[in-house]
C-alpha positions in Angstrom: 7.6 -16.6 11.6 8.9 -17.3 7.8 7.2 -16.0 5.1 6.9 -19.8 4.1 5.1 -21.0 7.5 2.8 -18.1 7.3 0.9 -19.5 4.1 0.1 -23.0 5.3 -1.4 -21.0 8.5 -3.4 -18.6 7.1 -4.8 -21.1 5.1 -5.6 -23.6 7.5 -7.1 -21.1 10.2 -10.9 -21.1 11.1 -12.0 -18.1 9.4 -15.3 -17.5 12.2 -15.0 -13.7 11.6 -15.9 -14.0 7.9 -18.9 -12.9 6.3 -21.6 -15.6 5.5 -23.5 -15.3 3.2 -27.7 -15.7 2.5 -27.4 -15.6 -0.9 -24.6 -16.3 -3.9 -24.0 -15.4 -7.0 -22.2 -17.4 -10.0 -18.9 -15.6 -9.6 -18.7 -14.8 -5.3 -20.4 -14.7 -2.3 -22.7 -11.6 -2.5 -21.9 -9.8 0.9 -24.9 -10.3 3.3 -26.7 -7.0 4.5 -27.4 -8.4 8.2 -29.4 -7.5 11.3 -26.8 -5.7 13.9 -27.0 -5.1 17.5 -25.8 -2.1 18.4 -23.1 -1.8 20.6 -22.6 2.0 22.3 -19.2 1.1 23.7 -16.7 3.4 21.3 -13.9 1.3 19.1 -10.1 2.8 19.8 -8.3 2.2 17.0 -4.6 3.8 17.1 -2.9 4.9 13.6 1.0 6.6 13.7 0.1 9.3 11.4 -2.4 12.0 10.9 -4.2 11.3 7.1 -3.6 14.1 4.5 -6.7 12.7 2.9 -9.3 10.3 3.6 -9.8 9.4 0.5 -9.5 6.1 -1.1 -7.5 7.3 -4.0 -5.7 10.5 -2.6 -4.9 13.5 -5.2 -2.0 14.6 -2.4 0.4 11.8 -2.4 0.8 10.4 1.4 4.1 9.0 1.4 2.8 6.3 3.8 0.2 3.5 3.4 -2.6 4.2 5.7 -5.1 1.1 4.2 -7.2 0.3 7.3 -7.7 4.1 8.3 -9.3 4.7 4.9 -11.0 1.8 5.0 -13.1 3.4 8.1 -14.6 5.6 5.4 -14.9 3.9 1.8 -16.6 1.8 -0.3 -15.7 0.6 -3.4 -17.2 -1.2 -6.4 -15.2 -4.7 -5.2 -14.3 -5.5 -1.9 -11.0 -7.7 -1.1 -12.2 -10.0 2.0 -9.3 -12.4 4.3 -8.4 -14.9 1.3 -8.1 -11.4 -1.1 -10.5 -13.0 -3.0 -13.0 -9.9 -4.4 -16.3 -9.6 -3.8 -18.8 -7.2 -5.2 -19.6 -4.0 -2.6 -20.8 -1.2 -4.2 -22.1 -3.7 -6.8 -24.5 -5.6 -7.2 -22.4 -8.5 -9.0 -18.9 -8.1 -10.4 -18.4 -8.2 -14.7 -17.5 -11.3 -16.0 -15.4 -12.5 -18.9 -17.0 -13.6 -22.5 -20.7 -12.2 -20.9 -22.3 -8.8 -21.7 -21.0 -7.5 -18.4 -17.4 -7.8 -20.1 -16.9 -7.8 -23.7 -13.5 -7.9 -25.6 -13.0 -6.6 -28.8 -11.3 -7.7 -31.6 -9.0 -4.8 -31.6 -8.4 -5.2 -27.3 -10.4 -2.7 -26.5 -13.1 -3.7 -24.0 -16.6 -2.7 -22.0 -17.3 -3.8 -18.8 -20.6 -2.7 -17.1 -21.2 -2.8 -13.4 -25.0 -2.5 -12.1 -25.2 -0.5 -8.5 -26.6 -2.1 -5.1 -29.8 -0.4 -4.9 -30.6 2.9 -2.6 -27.0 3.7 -2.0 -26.1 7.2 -0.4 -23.4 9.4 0.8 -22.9 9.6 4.3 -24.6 12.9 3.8 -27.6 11.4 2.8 -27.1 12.3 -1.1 -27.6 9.1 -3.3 -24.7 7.9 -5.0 -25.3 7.5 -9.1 -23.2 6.3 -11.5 -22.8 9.5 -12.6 -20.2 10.1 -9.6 -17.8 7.6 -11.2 -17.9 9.4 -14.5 -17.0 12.3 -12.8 -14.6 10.6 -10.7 -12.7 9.8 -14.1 -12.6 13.1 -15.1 -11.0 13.8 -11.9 -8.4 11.1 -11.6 -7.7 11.5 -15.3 -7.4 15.5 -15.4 -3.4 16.1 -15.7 -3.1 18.6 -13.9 -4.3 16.3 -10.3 -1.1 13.7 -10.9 -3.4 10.8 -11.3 -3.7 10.6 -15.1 -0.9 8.4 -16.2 -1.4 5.9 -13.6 -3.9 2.5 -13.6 -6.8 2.3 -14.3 -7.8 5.7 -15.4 -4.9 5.9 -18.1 -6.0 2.7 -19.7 -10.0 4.4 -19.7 -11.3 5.3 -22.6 -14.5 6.9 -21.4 -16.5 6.2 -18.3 -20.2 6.6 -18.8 -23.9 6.6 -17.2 -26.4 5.3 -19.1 -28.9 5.6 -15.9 -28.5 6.0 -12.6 -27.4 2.9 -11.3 -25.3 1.5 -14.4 -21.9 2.3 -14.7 -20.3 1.9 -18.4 -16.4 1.9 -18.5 -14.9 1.3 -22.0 -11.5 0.3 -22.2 -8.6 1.7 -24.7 -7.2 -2.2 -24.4 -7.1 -5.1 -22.3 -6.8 -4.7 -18.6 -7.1 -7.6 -16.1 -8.1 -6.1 -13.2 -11.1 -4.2 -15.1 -13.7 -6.5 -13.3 -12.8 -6.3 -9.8 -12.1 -2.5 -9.6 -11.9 -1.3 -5.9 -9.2 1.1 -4.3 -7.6 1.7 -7.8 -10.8 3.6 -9.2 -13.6 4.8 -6.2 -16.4 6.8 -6.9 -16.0 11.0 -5.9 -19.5 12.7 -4.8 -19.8 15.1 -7.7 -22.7 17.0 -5.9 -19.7 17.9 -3.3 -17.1 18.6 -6.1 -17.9 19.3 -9.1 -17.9 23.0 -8.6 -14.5 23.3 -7.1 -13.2 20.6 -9.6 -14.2 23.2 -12.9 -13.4 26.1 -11.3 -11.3 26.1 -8.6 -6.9 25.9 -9.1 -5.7 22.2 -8.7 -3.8 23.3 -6.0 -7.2 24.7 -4.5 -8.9 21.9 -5.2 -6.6 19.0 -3.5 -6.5 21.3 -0.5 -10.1 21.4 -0.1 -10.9 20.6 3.5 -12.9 18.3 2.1 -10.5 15.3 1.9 -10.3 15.8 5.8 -12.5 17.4 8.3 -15.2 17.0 5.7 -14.9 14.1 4.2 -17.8 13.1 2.7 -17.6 9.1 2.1 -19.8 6.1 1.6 -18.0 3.3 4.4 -19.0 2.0 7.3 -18.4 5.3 9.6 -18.5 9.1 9.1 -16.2 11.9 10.5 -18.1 13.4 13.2 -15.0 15.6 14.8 -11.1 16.1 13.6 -9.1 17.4 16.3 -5.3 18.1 14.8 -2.7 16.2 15.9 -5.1 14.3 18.5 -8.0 12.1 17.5 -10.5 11.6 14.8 -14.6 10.5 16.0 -16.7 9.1 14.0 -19.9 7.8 14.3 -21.8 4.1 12.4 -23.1 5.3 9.0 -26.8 4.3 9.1 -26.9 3.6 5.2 -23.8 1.2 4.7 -24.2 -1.0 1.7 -23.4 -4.3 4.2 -25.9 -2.9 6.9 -25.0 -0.1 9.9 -21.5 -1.1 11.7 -22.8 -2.9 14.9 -20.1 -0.7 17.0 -22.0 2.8 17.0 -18.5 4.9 17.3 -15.2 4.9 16.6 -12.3 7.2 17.9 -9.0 6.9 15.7 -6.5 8.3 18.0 -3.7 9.4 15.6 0.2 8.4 17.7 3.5 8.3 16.2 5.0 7.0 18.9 4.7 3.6 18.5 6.0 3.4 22.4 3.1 5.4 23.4 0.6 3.7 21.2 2.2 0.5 23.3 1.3 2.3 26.6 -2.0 2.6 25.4 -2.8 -0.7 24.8 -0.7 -2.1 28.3 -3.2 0.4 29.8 -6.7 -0.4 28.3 -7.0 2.6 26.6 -7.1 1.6 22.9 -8.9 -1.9 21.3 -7.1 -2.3 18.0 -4.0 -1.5 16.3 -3.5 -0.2 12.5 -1.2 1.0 9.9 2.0 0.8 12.1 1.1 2.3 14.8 3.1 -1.0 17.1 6.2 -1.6 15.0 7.4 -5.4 15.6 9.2 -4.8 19.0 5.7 -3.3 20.3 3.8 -5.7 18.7 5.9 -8.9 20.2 6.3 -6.9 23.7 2.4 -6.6 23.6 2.1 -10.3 22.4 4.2 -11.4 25.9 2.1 -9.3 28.2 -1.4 -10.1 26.5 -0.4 -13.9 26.6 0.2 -13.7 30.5 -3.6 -12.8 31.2 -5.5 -13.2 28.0 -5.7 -9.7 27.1 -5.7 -10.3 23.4 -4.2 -11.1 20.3 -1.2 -9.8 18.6 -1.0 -11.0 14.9 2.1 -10.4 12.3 2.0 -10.7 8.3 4.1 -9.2 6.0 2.3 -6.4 5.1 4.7 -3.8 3.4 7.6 -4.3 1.2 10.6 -2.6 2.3 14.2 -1.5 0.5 16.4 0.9 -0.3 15.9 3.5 -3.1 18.6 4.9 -5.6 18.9 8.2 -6.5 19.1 8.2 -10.5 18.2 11.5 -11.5 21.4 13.0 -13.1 20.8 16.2 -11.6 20.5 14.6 -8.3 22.5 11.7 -7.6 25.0 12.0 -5.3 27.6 11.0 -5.7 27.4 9.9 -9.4 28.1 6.3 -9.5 25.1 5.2 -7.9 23.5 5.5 -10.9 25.4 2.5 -12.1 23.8 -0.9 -11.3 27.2 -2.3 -10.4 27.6 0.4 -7.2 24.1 -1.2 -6.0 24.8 -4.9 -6.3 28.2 -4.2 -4.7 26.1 -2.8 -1.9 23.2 -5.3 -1.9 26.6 -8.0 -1.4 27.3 -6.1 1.6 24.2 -6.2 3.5 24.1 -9.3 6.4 20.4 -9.9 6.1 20.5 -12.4 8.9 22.0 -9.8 11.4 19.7 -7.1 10.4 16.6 -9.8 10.7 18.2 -10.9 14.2 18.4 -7.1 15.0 14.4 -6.2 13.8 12.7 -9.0 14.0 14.8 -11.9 16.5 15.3 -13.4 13.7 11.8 -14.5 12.6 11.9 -11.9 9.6 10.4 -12.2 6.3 13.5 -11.1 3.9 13.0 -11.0 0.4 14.7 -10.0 -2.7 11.5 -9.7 -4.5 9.0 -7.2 -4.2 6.3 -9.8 -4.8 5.9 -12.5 -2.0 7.3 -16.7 -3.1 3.2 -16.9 -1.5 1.8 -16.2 -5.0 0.5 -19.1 -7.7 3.8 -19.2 -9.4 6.0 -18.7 -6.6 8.4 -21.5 -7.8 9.0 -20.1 -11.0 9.1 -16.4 -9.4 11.8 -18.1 -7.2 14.0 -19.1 -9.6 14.0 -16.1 -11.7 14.6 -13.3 -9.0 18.2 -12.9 -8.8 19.7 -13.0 -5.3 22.7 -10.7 -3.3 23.9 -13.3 -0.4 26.3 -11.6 1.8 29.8 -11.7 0.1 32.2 -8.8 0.9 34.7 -10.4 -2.0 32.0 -10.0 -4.6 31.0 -6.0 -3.5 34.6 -5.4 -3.8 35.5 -6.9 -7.3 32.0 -5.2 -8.7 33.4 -1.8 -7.7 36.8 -2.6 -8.8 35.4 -3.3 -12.3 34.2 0.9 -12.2 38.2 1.9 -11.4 36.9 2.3 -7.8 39.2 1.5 -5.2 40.1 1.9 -1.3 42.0 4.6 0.2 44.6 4.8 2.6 41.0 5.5 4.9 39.2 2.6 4.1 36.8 4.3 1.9 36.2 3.6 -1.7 37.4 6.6 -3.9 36.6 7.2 -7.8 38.8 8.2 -10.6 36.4 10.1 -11.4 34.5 11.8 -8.5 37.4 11.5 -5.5 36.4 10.3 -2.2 32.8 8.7 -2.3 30.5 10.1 0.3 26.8 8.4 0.2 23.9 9.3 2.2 21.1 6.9 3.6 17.7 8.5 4.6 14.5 7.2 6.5 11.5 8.6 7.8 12.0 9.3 11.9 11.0 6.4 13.9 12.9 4.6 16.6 12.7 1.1 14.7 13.5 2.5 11.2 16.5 4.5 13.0 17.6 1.2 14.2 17.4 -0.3 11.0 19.2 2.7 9.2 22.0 2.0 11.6 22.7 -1.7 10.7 22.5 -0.9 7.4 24.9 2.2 7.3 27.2 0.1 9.9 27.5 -2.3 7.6 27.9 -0.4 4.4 30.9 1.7 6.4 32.7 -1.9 7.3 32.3 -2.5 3.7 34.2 0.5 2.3 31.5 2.8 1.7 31.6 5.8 4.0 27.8 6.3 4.7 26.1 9.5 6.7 23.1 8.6 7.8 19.5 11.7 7.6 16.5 10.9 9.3 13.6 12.2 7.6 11.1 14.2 10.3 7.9 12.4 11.2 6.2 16.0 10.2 7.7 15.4 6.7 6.6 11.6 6.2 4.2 12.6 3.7 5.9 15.3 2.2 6.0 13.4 -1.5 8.3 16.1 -3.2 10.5 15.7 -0.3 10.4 12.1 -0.3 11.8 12.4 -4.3 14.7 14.9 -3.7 17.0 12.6 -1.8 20.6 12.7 -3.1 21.8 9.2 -2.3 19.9 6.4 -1.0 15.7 6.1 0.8 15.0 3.1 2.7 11.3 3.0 2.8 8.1 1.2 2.5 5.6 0.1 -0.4 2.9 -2.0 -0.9 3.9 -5.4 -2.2 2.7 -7.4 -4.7 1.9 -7.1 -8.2 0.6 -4.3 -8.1 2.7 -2.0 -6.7 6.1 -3.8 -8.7 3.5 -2.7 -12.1 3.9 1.4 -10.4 7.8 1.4 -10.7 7.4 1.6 -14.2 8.7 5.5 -15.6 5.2 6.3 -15.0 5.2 5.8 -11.4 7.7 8.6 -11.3 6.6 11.8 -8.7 7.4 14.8 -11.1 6.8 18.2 -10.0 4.2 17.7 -13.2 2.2 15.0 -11.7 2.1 16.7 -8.2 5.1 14.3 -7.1 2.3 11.1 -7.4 4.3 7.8 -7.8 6.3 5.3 -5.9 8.9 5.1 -8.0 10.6 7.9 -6.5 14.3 7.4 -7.2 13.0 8.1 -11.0 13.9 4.7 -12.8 14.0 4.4 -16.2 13.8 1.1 -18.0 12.2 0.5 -21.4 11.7 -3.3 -21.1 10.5 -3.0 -17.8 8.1 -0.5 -19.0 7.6 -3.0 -21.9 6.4 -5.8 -19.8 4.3 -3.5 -17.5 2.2 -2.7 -20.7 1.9 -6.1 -21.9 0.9 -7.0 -18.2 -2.3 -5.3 -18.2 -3.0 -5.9 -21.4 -3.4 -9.6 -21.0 -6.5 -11.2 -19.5 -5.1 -14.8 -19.5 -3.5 -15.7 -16.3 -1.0 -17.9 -16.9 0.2 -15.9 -19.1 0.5 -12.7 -17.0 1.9 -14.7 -14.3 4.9 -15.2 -16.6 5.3 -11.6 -17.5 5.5 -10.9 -13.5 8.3 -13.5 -13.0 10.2 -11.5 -16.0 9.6 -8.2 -15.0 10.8 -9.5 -10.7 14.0 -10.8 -13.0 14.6 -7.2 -14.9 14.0 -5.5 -11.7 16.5 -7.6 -10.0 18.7 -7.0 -12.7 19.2 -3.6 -12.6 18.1 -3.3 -9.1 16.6 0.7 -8.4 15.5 -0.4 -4.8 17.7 -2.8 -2.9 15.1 -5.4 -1.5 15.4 -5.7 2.1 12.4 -7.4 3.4 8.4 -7.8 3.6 7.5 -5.5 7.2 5.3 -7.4 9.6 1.9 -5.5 10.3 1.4 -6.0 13.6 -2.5 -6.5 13.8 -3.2 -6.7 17.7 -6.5 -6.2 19.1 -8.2 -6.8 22.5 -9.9 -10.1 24.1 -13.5 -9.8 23.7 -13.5 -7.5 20.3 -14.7 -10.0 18.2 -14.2 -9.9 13.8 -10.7 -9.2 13.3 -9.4 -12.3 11.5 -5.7 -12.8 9.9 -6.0 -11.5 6.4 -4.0 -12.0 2.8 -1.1 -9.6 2.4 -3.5 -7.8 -0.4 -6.2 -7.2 1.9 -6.9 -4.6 4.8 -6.8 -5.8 8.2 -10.3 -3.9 9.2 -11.9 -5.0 5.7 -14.9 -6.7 7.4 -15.1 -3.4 10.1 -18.8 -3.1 10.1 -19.2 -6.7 11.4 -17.0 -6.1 14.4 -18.5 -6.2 17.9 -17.6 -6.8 21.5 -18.6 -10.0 23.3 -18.3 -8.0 26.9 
């Protein structure tokens, strides 16, 4: 399905699974604490890969998105629900604008103030107090963890605690996300951490086990048992800010085989899907064979962005000239999106050359600016001719300057991205430049440093959306300083795009900010650091008669209403 037939359906489907309300407030509907049968019959959710962490807001950088897993364990302040419209969670109400819950100063700086839901806990029975989010600043704002110079702890001032249910978070300047904080900024139990945090090595303390076997969270289920490489129980968490999950347990099986995670499900032996575990062959294969006897529903939206990262590191990039933006719009001209879509996805792809989707507000406007690569083998040629590069005798360009050029493209081991990685290099060989193609071991996925030291070229996978295009700014850069935190690892450097990331979440007016987005899409397209190849298709399937799962925004975690689920047999 196109990216522009998936909006009109979302928003015209029957949202049954949402959350209904008994009472609202003047901003959202307050999320409903409801009475929940309990159901003894264990969920089967399947992820492809093993979590480094748990945690909402990882100190070890993953490498990989792994949104619905974590969302089995956390609760945040705000809550994203189907439309990616926030509600409050944690919170009792969300701050708004021009009221004492959010003040602006005449100098930018601001306060906003969120009140706690009442008789909150850890899942280890510990109550959670605004004095865990103060700590959890000094956490994700202590240099030494990687976290400080990213939103929204670098643009924190101070976060404080006035009692135990009030959290105070003063602003250094405008930020426009400061009322709806969720994933970005979650609360750390400082009863748990607080000792290893002061005194332990950093090193020491993002290892501690617990981030894993002992994770220690506030969502709708608890780890009960972590078995390596195998599965992860867990078990309803009686205090859950919405009310106790109404499934009692929940087995993540953990396969990164996504054609033995399909066996699973052609077998009856999982309910759900999540965070690629089917990749879109799997996911369409399923969709056939659950169609023929009702077995359930497969559903696909772009999800993940996906392109090709440049090396620009000087004392990386191999071979030089990639770090010139002419080499990557001469091979952004040779890519045939429509064969690679027909290869991946039979053609019913959602190719982009943005990193945010046309879906938004201002997609018109965000249309025209983003500046495009069609196929054109002419144009790739005549950009590299401009740089003295020509063809050999071979076929293959050569420089003046650096002799034969010999790129490499890397992925992370899968049998779909392998495919991909081949019609890419393919292509790229036809075109004159003379690719070898690495694939990345799925043990090494989440190795961050690795995923920063390539020579050449990474094709991998982001979250879209404004968000994550704001984290390719040159603070987004993994460093060995920042424990190699940061998406933008091909280390891109670009003062205006760094200008307009600043003046982004610094202003509060929408329209406004909408315009900076188009501008920075146009810069980024300009010099063009990752090579846009697509938005990737979560595949989102889940069994008849588990009923909650609804299709969500792209923003929004598929399992975001989790403790609602339940099975009708």
């Amino acid at each position: 399905m196109r990216l522009a037939v998936w909006v009109p359906l979302l928003v015209a489907l029957v949202l049954s699974g949402c959350l209904t309300s008994t009472s609202r407030s003047t901003q959202s509907a307050e999320i409903p604490a409801t009475a929940a049968p309990r159901v003894s019959r264990t969920l089967i959710m399947v992820t492809r890969l093993e979590p480094v962490s748990l945690a909402t807001k990882p100190l070890q950088q993953a490498g990989t998105l792994l949104a619905s897993t974590r969302r089995v364990y956390n609760a945040t302040l705000a809550l994203l629900d189907d439309r990616g419209a926030p509600l409050p969670y944690l919170a009792e109400a969300l701050p708004q604008l021009n009221t004492d819950t959010w003040r602006v100063f005449p100098d930018g700086r601001m306060e906003t103030t969120y009140r706690l839901a009442p008789n909150l806990t850890w899942h280890d029975g510990r109550p959670l107090e605004a004095e865990d989010f103060a700590f959890a600043y000094r956490v994700y704002s202590a240099p030494a963890l990687g976290q400080a110079g990213g939103a929204p702890q670098s643009l924190m001032e101070e976060v404080l605690a006035p009692d135990p249910r009030t959290v105070v978070i003063r602003w250094k300047q405008s930020y426009a996300e400061a009322g709806i904080l969720n994933d970005g900024f979650p609360p750390l139990p400082r009863h748990l951490l607080e000792d290893s945090f002061e005194h332990d090595t950093p090193e020491a303390f993002s290892g501690n086990s617990f981030w894993t076997r002992d994770y220690v969270g506030l969502g709708p289920y608890r780890v009960e048992r972590w078995e390596p490489g195998s599965f992860i129980d867990n078990v309803a968490f009686d205090n859950h800010r919405l009310d106790r999950a109404k499934i009692d347990r929940l087995t993540l099986r953990l396969s990164p085989d996504s054609n033995a995670s399909l066996a699973m499900f052609l077998a009856g032996e999982a309910h759900v899907s999540a965070d690629s575990s089917l990749q879109f062959q799997q996911g369409a294969q399923l969709k056939r064979e659950w169609s023929a006897r009702n077995g359930g529903t497969v559903l696909f939206k772009p999800d993940l962005f996906r392109g090709t990262t440049t090396q620009q590191r000087p004392e990386l990039s191999t071979p030089q000239v990639i770090r010139d933006p002419r080499v990557r719009k001469a091979l952004a001209h040779a890519i045939d999106k429509d064969a690679l879509n027909d290869v991946l996805y039979e053609g019913e792809g959602f190719m982009t050359w943005a990193m945010i989707p046309s879906t938004v507000s201002y997609g018109a406007d965000l249309d025209r600016a983003v500046i495009k690569y069609p196929f054109d083998l002419r144009r790739s040629e005549a950009l590299m001719g401009e740089l003295g590069i020509t063809k050999a005798a071979d076929g293959f360009y050569t420089s003046p300057t650096e002799g034969h050029l010999s790129f490499e493209v890397r992925t992370n081991g899968s049998p779909f991205f392998e495919s991909e990685q081949s019609v890419l290099a393919s292509g790229w060989r036809a075109a004159g430049f003379d690719f070898r193609e690495y694939v990345n071991p799925a043990a090494l996925a989440q190795d961050a440093q690795g995923r920063a030291m390539f020579p050449s070229f990474f094709t991998a996978s982001h979250g879209l959306g404004e968000a994550n295009l704001i984290e390719y700014n040159s603070a987004g850069i993994p460093r060995a300083e920042n424990r190699w935190v940061g998406i933008n690892r091909g280390g891109w450097v670009n003062p205006e795009f760094d200008r307009l990331v600043s003046a982004a979440n610094a202003t509060l007016d929408r329209t406004q900010r909408a315009q900076l987005f188009v501008n920075m899409s146009r810069v980024f397209g300009e010099d063009l650091p990752v090579i846009p190849l697509y938005f990737q298709p979560s595949v989102n399937g889940f069994v008849a008669g588990l009923v909650g799962p609804v299709p969500v925004s792209p923003d929004t975690a598929m399992n975001w209403n989790l403790h609602e689920w339940t099975f009708s047999q």
